[in-house]
C-alpha positions as CSV (number, residue, x, y, z in Angstrom):
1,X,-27.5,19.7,21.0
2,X,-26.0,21.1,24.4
3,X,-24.7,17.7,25.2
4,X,-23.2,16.9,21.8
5,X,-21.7,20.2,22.1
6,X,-19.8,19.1,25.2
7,X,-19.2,15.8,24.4
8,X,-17.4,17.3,21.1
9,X,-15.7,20.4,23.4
10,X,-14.6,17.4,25.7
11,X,-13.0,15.7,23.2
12,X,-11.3,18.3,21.6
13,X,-9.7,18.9,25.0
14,X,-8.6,15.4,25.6
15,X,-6.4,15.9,22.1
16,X,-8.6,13.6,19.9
17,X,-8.5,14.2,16.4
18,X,-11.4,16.7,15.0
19,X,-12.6,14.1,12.7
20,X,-13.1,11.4,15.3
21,X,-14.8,13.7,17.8
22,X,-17.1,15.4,15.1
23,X,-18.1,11.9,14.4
24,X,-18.6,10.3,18.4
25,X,-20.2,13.5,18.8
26,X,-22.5,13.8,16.0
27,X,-23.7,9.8,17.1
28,X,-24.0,10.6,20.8
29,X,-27.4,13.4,19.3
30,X,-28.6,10.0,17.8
31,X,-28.4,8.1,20.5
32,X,-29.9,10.7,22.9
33,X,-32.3,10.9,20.8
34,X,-33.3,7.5,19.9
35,X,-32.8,8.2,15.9
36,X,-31.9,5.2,13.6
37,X,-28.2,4.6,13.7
38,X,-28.7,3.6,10.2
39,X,-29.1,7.7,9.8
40,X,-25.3,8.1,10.5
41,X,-24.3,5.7,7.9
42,X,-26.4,7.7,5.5
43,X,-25.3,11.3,6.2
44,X,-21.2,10.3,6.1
45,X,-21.8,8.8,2.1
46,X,-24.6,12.1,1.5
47,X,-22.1,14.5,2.7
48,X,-19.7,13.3,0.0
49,X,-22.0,12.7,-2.8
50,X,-21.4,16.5,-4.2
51,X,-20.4,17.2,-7.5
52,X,-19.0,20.3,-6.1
53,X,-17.1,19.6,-3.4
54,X,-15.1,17.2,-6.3
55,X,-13.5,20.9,-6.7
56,X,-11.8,20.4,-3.4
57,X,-9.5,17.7,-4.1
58,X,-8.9,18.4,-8.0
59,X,-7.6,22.2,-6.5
60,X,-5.3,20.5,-3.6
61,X,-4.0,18.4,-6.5
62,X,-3.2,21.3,-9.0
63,X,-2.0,23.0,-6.2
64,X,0.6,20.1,-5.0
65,X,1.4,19.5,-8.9
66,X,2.3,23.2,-9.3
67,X,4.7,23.5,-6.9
68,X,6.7,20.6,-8.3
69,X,6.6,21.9,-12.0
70,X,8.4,25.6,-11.2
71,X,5.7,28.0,-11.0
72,X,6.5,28.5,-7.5
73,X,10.3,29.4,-7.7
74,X,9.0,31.8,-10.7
75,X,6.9,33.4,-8.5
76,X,9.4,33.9,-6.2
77,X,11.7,35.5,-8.8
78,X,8.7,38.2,-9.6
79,X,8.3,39.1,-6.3
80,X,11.8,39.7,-5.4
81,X,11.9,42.0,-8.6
82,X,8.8,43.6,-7.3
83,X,9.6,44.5,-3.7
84,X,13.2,44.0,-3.3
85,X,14.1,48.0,-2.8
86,X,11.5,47.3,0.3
87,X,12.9,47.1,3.9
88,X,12.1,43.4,4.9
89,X,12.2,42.5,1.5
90,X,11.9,38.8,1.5
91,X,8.8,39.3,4.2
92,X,7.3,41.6,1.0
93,X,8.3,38.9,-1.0
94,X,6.6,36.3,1.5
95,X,3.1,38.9,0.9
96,X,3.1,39.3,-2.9
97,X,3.7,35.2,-3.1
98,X,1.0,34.3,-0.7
99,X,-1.1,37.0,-3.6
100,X,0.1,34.8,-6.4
101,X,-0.2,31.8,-5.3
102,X,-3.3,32.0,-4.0
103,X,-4.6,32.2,-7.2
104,X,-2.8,28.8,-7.6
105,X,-3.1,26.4,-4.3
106,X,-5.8,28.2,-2.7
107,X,-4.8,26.5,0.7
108,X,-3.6,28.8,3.3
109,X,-1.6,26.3,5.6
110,X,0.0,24.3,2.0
111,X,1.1,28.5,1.7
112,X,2.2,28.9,5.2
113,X,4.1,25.4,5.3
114,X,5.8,26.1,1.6
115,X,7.0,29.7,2.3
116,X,8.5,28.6,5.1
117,X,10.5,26.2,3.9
118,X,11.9,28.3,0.6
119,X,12.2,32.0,2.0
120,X,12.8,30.9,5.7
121,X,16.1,30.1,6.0
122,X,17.0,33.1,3.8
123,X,15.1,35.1,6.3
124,X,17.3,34.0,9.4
125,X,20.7,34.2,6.9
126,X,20.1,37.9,6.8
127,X,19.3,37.9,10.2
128,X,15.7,38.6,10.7
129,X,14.1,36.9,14.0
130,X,12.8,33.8,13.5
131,X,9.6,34.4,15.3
132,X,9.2,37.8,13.3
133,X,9.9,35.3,9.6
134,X,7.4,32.4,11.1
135,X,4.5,35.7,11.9
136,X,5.1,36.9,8.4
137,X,5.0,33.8,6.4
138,X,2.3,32.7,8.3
139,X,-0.6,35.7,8.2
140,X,0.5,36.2,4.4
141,X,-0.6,33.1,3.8
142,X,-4.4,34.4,4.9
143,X,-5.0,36.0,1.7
144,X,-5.5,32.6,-0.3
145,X,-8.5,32.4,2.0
146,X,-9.8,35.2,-0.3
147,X,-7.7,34.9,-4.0
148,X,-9.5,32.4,-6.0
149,X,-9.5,29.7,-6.3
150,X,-10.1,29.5,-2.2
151,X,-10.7,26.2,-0.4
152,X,-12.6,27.7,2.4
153,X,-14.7,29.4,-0.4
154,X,-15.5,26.4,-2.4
155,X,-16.9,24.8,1.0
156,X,-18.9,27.7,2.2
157,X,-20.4,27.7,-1.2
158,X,-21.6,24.4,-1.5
159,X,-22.6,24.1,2.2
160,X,-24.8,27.3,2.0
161,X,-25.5,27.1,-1.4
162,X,-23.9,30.1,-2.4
163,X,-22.6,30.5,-6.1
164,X,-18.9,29.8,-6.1
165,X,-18.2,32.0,-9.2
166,X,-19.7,35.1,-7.5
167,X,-17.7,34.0,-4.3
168,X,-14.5,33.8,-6.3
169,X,-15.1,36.8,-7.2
170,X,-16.0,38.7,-4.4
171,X,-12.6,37.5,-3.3
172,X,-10.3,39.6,-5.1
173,X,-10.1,43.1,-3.7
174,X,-10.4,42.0,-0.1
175,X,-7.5,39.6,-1.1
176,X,-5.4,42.8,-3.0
177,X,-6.7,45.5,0.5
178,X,-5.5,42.6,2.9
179,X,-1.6,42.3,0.5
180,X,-1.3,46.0,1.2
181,X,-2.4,46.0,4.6
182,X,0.2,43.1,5.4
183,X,2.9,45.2,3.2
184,X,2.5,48.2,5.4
185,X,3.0,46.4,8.4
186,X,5.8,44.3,7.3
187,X,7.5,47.6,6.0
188,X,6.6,49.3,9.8
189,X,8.0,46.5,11.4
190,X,11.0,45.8,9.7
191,X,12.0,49.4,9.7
192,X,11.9,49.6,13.3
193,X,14.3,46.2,13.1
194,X,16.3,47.9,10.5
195,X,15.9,45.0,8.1
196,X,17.2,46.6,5.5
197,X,16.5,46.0,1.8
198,X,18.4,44.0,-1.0
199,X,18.6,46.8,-3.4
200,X,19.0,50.8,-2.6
201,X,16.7,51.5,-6.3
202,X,14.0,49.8,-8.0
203,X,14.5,47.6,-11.0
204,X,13.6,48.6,-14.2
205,X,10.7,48.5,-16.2
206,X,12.4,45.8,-18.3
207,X,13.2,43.6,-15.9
208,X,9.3,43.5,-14.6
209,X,8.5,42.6,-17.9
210,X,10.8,39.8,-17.9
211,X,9.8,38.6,-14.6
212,X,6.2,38.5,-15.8
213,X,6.7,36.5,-18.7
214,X,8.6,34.4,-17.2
215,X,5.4,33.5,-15.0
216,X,3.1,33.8,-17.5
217,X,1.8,30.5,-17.4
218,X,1.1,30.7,-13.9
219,X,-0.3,34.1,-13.9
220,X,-2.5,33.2,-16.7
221,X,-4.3,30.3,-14.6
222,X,-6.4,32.6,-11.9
223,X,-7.7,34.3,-15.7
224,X,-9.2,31.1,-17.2
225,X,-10.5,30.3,-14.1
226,X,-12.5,33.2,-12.8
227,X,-13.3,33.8,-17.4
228,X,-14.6,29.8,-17.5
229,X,-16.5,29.9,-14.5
230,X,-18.2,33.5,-15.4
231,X,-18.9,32.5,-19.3
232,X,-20.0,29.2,-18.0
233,X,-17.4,27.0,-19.9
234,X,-16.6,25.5,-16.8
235,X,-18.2,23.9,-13.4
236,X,-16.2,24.8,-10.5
237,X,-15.4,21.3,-10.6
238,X,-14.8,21.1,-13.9
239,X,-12.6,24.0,-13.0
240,X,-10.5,22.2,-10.7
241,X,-10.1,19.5,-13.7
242,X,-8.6,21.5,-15.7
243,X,-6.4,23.1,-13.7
244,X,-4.8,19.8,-12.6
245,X,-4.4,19.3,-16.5
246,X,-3.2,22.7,-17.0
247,X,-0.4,21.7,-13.8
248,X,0.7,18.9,-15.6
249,X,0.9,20.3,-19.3
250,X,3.0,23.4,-18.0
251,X,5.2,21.2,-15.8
252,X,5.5,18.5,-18.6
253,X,5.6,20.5,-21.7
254,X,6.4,24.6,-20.9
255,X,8.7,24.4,-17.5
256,X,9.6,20.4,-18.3
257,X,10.3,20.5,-14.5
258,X,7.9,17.5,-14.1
259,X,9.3,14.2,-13.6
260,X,7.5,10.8,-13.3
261,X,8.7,10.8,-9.7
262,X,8.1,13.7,-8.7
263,X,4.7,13.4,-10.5
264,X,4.5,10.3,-8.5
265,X,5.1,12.0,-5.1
266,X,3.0,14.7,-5.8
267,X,0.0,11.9,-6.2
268,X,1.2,10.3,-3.0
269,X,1.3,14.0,-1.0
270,X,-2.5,15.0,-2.8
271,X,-4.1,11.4,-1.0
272,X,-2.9,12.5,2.1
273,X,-4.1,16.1,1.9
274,X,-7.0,15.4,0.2
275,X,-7.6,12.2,2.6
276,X,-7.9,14.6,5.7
277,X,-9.7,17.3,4.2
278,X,-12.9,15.0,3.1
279,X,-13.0,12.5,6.5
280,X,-13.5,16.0,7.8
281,X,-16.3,16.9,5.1
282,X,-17.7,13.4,5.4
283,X,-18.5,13.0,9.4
284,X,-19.6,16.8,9.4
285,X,-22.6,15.4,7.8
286,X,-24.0,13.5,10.9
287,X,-23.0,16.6,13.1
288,X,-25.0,19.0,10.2
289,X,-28.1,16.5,10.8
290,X,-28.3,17.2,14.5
291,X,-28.0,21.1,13.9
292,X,-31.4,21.0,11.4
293,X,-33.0,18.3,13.5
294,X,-33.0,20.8,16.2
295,X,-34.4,23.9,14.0
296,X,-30.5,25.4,15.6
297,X,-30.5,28.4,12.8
298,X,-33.8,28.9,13.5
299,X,-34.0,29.5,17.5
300,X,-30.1,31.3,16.7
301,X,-31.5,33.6,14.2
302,X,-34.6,34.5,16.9
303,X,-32.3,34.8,19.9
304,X,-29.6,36.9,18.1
305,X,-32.3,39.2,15.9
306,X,-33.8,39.8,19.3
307,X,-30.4,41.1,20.8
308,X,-30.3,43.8,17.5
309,X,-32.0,44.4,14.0
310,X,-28.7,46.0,12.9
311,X,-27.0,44.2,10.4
312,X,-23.6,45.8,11.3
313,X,-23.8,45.2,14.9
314,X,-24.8,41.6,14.2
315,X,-22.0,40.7,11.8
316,X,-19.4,42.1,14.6
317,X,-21.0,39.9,17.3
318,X,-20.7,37.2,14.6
319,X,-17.3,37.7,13.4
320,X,-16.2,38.4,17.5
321,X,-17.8,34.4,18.0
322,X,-15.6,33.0,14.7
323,X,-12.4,34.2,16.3
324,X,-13.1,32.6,19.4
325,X,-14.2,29.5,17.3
326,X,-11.3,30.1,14.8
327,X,-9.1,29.4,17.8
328,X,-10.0,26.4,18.9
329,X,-12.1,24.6,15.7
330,X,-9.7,23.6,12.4
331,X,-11.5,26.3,9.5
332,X,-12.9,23.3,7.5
333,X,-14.9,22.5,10.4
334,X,-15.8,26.0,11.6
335,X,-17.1,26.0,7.8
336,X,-19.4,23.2,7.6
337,X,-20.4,23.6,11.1
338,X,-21.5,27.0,11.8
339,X,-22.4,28.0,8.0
340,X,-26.0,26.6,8.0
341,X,-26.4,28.2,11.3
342,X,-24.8,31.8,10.8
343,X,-26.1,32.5,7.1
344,X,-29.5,32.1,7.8
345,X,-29.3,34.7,10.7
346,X,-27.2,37.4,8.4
347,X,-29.4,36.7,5.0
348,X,-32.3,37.5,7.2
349,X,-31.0,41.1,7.9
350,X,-30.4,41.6,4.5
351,X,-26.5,41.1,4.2
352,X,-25.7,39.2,1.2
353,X,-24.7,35.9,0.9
354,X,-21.0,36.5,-1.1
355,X,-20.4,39.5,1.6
356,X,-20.7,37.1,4.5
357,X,-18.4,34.3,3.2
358,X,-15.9,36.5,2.2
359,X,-16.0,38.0,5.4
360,X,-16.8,34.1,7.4
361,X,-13.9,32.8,5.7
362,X,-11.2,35.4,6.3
363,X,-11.9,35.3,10.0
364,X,-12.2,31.9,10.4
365,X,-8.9,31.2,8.2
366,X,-7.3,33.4,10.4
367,X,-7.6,30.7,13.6
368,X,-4.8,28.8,11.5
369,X,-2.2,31.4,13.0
370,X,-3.8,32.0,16.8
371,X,-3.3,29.9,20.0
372,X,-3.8,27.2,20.8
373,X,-5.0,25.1,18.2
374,X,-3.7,27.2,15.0
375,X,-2.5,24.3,12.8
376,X,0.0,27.1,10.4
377,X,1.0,28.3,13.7
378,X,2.8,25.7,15.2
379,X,3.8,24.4,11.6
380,X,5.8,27.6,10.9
381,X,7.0,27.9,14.0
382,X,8.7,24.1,14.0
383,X,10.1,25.1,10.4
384,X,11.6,28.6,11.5
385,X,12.7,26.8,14.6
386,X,11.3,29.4,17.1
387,X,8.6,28.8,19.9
388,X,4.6,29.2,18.7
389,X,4.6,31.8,21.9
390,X,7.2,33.6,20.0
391,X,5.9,33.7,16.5
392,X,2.4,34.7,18.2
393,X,4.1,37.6,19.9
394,X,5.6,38.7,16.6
395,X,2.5,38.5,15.0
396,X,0.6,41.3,16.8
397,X,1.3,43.7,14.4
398,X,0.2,41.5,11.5
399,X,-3.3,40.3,13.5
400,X,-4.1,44.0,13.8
401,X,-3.5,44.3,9.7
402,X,-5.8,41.6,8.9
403,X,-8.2,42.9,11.9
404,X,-8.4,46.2,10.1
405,X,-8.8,44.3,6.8
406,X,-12.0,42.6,7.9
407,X,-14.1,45.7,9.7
408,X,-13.1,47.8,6.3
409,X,-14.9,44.6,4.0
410,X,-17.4,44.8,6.8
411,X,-19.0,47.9,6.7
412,X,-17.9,48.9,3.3
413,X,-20.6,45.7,1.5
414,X,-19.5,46.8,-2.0
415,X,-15.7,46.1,-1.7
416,X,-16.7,42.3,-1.9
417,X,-19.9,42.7,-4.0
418,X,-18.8,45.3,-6.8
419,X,-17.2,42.7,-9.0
420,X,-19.4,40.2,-8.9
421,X,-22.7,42.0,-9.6
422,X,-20.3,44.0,-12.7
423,X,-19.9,40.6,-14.0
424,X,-22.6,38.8,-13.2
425,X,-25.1,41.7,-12.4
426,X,-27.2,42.4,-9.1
């Protein structure tokens, strides 16, 4: 595996696309090996052939439907009403509708990408720096990595065989600790920038309540979900059904804000998204064949146990290796890749299965905002219009928030696992 590894570090350098050098990588371990070729043919259709991973592009599809049927520009509405007596109100509002909405998209760089482009030029108007907006917009978008229903979740769970529901789950305080940590840095930062806020008072208790009917539809959603999963009404999958159903009744029949066109584009945007997502999921099989064929987990978990037999101390080793990975590999990849290997090691310590992915997923998300492959990075940098060096400057502040967020999950086990052993027991 040493020479697939540089084959696919090679490759990566040289600018090719992930997919293609997972997949030239992943068939250089057959060749050097002599397996059949036939092999490769065989693991791309397996990797696929998961009823849930069908969650994955049902969820990218509700997600892109329910942007186009008004959910979004309702949350928006809430969050203003919520924060906007804040100092850098619309980077609050950026926070609590990265919150809401990842109960809603679940994909961190759709969230980074569409905050951008709706509180961005807003943010520049009143004059915050673009670099500070682009940071802000950016790391918020890391708590859908953790509000259900996640992406990064759904594939951890079904590569490591970890229930989603539980996952889901386990998601939801370290998604509500990491909102407040980003609130408290945004509020820090912006008060040192004098970005001052909208409104001198805080609204009043009627308004809220008509800012949360008005999203009622959307805030209802996240409740089905998480309730049909847990009572067992629903598959993941079958999930991710009906919440593209759900998209299109609300935008159709509730909001009526859902055209045939813009249907139409949204079925045209979902292909693409969904298109990169599973080449990614489909050549990561051969690369996951090499990785067994090897017995990798297996010497990893002997070399690493044999470094320390403290679980603690091994999951900061772990979590320092996935933001080195996270900064170089796309999180998808870092996912299918390095699950099989990791969860073997930390399971055999004794640190639960839902604690680790929680944790995994967070970190690894996080590589979507960090030099120099962060895909969010550069995209909110092009669409605030400010240099990636300067957004990652600005961002200091806001890595140090979700830092803090991580080593709290970390050695407090019961943050992530309290809920789902309440509902599901232990």
């Amino acid at each position: 595996m040493l020479t697939v590894a540089i084959v696919f570090i090679v490759l990566l350098l040289l600018g090719m696309p992930v997919a293609f050098a997972i997949g030239i990588s992943g068939a250089t371990f057959f060749i050097t090996n002599g397996l059949p070729y036939s092999i490769v043919v065989q693991k791309v259709i397996s990797s696929t052939q998961s009823f849930t991973l069908l969650a994955i592009p049902l969820f990218v599809f509700a997600g892109n439907l329910m942007n186009q049927t008004g959910i979004t520009s309702r949350m928006i509405k809430l969050s203003n009403v919520l924060v906007g007596h804040m100092y850098g109100h619309i980077g609050q509002v950026s926070v609590v509708l990265s919150t809401l909405m990842g109960g809603v998209s679940g994909s961190a760089n759709a969230d980074a990408a569409m905050e951008s482009r709706i509180l961005g030029p807003d943010m520049i108007k009143r004059g915050y720096s673009k670099g500070w907006g682009a940071a802000v917009n950016g790391l918020s978008s890391l708590i859908t990595a953790t509000i259900p229903p996640s992406m990064g979740l759904i594939i951890y769970g079904s590569v490591g065989e970890v229930s989603i529901g539980r996952l889901f789950i386990g998601g939801i305080i370290p998604g509500i600790i990491m909102m407040i940590a980003l609130m408290i840095a945004v509020d820090i930062t912006a008060k040192k920038r004098n970005y001052k806020p909208e409104r001198t008072e805080r609204v009043s208790f009627k308004e809220v309540i008509k800012a949360f009917a008005d999203c009622f539809w959307a805030l209802l959603f996240p409740i089905i979900l998480i309730v049909g999963i847990r009572f067992g009404l629903m598959t993941p999958s079958e999930a991710g059904a009906f919440a593209a159903f759900y998209a299109i009744f609300v935008g159709a029949f509730i909001h009526k804000e859902l055209t045939f066109k813009t249907f139409i584009q949204t079925l045209k945007d979902s292909v693409r998204d969904i298109g990169v997502i599973m080449l990614i999921v489909a050549i990561s099989g051969i690369f996951g064949y090499g990785i067994v064929y090897d017995n990798i987990p297996q010497t990893l978990a002997s070399l690493l146990i044999g470094i320390t037999s403290s679980k603690y101390i091994m999951l900061l080793i772990i979590i320092a290796f996935l933001i080195f990975a996270g900064m170089f590999v796309e999180t998808t990849v870092c996912a299918l890749l390095l699950t099989p290997i990791l969860l073997p090691v930390v399971t055999s310590l004794g640190v639960d299965p839902v604690h680790f992915g929680v944790i995994m997923m967070t970190v690894v998300t996080a590589g979507i905002m960090t030099p120099p492959v962060g895909i969010a990075l550069y995209t909110v940098s092009d669409i605030m219009g400010c240099k990636p060096e300067e957004t990652a400057r600005e961002a200091i502040p806001f890595y140090i928030a979700v830092l803090a967020v991580v080593l709290i999950i970390t050695f407090i086990p019961d943050l992530v696992t309290f809920l789902p052993n309440l509902i599901y027991g232990g």
